[in-house]
C-alpha positions in Angstrom: -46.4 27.3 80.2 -49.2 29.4 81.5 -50.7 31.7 78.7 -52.9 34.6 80.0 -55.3 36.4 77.4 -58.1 39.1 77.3 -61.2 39.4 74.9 -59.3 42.0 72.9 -57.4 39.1 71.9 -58.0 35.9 69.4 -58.2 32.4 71.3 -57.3 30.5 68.2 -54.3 32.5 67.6 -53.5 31.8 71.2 -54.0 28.5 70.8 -51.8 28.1 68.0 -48.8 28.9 70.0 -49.5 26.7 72.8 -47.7 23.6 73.4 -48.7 20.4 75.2 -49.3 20.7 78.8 -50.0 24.4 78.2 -52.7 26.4 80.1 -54.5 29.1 79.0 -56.2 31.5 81.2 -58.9 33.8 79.7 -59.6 37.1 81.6 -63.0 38.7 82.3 -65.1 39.6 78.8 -66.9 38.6 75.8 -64.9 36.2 73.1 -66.9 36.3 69.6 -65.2 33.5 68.2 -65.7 30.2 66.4 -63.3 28.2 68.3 -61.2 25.0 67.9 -59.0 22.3 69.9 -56.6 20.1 67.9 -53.8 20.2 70.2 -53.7 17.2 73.2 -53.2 18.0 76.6 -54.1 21.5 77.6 -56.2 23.6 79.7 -58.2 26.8 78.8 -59.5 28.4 82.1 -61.4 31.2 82.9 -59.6 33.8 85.6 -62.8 34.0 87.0 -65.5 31.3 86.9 -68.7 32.7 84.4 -66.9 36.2 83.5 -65.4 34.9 80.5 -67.8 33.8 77.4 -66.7 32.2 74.3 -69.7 33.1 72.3 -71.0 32.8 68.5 -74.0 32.6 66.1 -74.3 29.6 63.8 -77.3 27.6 63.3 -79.1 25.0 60.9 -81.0 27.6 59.2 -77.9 29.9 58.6 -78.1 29.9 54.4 -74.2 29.0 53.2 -72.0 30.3 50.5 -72.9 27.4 48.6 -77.2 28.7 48.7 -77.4 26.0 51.5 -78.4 25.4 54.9 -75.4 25.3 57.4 -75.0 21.3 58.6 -75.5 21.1 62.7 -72.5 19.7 62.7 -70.8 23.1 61.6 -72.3 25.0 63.9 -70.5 25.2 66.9 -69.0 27.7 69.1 -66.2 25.4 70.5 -65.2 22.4 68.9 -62.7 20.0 71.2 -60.6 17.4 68.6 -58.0 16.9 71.0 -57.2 14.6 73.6 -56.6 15.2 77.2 -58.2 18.9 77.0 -59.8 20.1 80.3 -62.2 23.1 80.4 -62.8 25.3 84.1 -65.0 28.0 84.4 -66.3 29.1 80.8 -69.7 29.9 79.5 -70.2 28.6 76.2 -73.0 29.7 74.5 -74.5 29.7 71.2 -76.3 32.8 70.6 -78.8 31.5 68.0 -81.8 30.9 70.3 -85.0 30.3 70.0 -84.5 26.9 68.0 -88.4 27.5 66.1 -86.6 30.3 64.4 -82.7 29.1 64.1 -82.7 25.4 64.3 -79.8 23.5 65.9 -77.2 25.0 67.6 -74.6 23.6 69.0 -72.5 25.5 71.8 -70.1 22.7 72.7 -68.7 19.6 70.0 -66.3 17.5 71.8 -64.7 14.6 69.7 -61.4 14.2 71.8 -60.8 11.4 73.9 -60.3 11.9 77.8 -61.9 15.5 77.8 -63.0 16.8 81.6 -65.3 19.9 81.7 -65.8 21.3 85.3 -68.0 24.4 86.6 -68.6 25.8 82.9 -72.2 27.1 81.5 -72.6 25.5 78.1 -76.2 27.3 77.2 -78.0 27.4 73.8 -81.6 25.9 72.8 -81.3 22.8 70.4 -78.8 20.6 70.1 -76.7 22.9 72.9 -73.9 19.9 73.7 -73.2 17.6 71.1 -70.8 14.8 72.9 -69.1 13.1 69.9 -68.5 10.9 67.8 -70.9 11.0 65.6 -72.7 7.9 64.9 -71.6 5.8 62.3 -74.1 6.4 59.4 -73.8 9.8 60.0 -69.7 9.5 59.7 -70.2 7.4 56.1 -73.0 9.9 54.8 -70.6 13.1 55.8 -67.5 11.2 54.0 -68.0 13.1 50.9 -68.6 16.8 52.4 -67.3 16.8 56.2 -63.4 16.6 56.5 -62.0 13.9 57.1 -60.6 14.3 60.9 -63.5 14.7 61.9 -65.2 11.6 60.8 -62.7 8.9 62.8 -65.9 7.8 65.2 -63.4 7.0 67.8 -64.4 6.4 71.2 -65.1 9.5 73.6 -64.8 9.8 77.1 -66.2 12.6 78.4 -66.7 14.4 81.9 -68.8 17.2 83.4 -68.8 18.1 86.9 -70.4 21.3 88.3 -71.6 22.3 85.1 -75.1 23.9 84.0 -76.3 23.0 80.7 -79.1 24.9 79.1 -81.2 23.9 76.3 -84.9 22.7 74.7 -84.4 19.8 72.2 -82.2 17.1 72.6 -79.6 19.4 74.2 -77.2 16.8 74.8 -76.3 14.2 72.7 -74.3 12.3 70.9 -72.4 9.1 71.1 -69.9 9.5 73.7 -69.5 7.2 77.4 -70.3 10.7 79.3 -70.5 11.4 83.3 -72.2 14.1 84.4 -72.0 14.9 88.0 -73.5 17.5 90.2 -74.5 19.4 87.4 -77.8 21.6 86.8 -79.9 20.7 83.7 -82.3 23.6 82.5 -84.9 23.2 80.2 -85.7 26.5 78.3 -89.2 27.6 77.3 -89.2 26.6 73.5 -92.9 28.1 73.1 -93.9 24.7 70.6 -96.5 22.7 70.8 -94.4 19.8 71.6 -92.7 18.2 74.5 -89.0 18.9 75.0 -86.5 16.2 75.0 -83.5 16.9 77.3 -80.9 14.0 76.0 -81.1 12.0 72.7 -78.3 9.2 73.1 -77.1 6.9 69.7 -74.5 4.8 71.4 -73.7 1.7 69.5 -74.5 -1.5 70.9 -71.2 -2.8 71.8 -70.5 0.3 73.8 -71.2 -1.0 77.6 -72.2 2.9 79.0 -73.5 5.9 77.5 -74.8 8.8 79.6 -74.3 9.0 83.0 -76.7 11.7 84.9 -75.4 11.0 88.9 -76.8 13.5 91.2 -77.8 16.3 88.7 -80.8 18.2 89.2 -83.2 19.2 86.8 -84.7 22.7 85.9 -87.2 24.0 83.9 -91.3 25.0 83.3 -91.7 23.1 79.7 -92.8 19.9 79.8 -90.0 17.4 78.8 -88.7 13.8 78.6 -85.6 12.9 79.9 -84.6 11.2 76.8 -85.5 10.1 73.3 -83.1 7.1 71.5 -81.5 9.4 68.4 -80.3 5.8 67.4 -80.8 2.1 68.4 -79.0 0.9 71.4 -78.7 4.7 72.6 -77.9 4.6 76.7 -78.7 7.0 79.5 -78.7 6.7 83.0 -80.1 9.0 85.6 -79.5 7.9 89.3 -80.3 9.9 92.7 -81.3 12.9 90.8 -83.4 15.6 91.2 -86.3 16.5 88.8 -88.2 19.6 88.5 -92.3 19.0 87.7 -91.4 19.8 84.2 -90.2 16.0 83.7 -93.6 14.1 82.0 -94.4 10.9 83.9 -93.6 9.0 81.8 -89.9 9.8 81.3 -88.8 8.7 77.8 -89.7 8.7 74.6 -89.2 6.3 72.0 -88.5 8.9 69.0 -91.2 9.4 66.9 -92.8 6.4 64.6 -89.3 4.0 65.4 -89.3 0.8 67.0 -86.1 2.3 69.0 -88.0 1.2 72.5 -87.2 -2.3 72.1 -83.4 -1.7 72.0 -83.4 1.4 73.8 -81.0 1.3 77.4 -82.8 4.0 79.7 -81.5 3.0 83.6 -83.2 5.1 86.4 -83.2 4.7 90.2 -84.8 7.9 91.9 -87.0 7.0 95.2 -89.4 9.8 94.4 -90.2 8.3 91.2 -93.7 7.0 90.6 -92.8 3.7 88.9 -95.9 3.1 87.5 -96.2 5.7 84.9 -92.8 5.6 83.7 -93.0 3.3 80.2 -92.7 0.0 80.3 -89.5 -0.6 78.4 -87.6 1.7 80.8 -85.2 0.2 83.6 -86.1 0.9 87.2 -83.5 -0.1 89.4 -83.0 -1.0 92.9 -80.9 0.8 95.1 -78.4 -2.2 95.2 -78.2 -2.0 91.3 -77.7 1.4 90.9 -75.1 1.4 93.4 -73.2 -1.5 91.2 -74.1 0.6 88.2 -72.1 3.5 89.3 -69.2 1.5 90.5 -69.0 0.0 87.2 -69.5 3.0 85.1 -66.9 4.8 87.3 -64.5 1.4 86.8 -64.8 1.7 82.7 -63.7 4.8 82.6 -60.7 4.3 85.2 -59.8 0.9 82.7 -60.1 2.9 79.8 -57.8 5.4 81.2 -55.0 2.9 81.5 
């Protein structure tokens, strides 16, 4: 069934009275909504691609009925529990920017399995795209606050093609096996004294792939790593893509005062790339090897799909 709706009306409450292999088609406007996805196998398009925003304004800093700061985790726009769910064409955007004043923000939390997210503008500052599950510590520390459903720490697989994602600190991550193809990654001026950080991967150690970045190009003026490990083993890949001058030389960042750098699985192969300054515990690879790297990442998700 194909479900057509306009901003004068409630997404959720749409939602609710969709069935699976529904499609829901959102015409041109502005939806101020907190969003969320249990239901498996649907669609939510926009009519037209970028004219229809799913917008809100929660944030770390946002004091709580209970005299407490809001947990990043609850501060999403649109959060994806679902399986199968595909996304076309939205902006999703966290309107709690800049993250000195607001904190984290997340725009986008997807937990379902399978999810496919193609030509959509997820845009806040910090923490813009948060590509579950969350890592396991996190999942037994939240057991006694965070409901339940959302604290499964099942495997995620997750893919954006065509996508611009907009953010300062750690704007992606998460723990999920994540493509992301052809898609523009913008850095925003975050006016701090420090770097910016553009991914912070936790993938567990048994997980085989984390990130994917395959021919995404990379915007921005404030200086920033590519990545930072937000837990041991965290993996991130970045092959034949193009990166602005913001990108430091030396790529990757260890996270702070850990010893994350000696587990740490950062792949790059990028011809422009001066070696030399990247740090030493990043992987360099050949043309050959990032060539079978793709293939395989491309094969896990096509076996996992079975």
């Amino acid at each position: 069934m194909l479900i057509e709706i306009t901003s004068m009306q409630s997404i959720n409450e749409a939602i609710s009275k969709m069935h699976s292999g529904d499609t829901i088609i959102l015409h041109d406007g502005i939806y101020q909504e907190k969003v969320e996805v249990w239901l498996n196998n649907i669609t939510i398009r926009a009519k037209n691609t970028g004219k229809a925003i799913i917008t809100n304004k929660d944030y770390y800093h946002k004091i709580m009925s209970d005299g407490n700061e809001c947990n990043t985790f609850h501060t999403y726009t649109l959060y994806i529990g679902g399986n199968n769910i595909t996304l076309e064409g939205l902006v999703i955007q966290n309107e709690a920017l800049p993250s000195k004043i607001y904190g984290q923000a997340v725009a986008l939390h997807v937990d379902g399995d399978n999810f496919s997210c193609k030509s959509c503008n997820i845009t806040s500052a910090q923490d813009t795209l948060f590509t579950g599950p969350l890592p396991q510590d996190l999942c037994e520390r939240y057991a006694a606050f965070y409901p339940p459903e959302k604290l499964k720490g099942l495997p995620s697989r997750q893919t954006y093609k065509n996508c611009i994602i907009t953010g300062d600190v750690d704007f992606i991550f998460g723990c999920a096996t994540a493509l992301f193809e052809e898609c523009t990654i913008i850095t925003l001026d975050s006016n701090r004294s420090t770097p910016s950080f553009v991914c912070a991967p936790a993938h567990p150690k048994e997980l085989p792939f984390g990130y994917l970045f395959y021919h995404c190009k990379f915007q921005g003026n404030e200086k920033t790593y590519l990545a930072r490990p937000w837990r041991d083993y965290g993996c991130a890949s970045f092959i034949d893509c193009e990166l602005g001058n913001h990108i430091l030389p030396e790529g990757f960042n260890k996270w702070n005062d850990t010893n994350r750098d000696k587990t740490a699985r950062f792949f790059e192969y990028n011809k422009n790339v001066n070696i030399q300054e990247r740090v030493s515990w990043s992987h360099q690879l050949t043309s050959f090897e990032a060539e079978d790297y793709v293939k395989n990442f491309y094969a896990y998700l096509l076996e996992k799909n079975r």
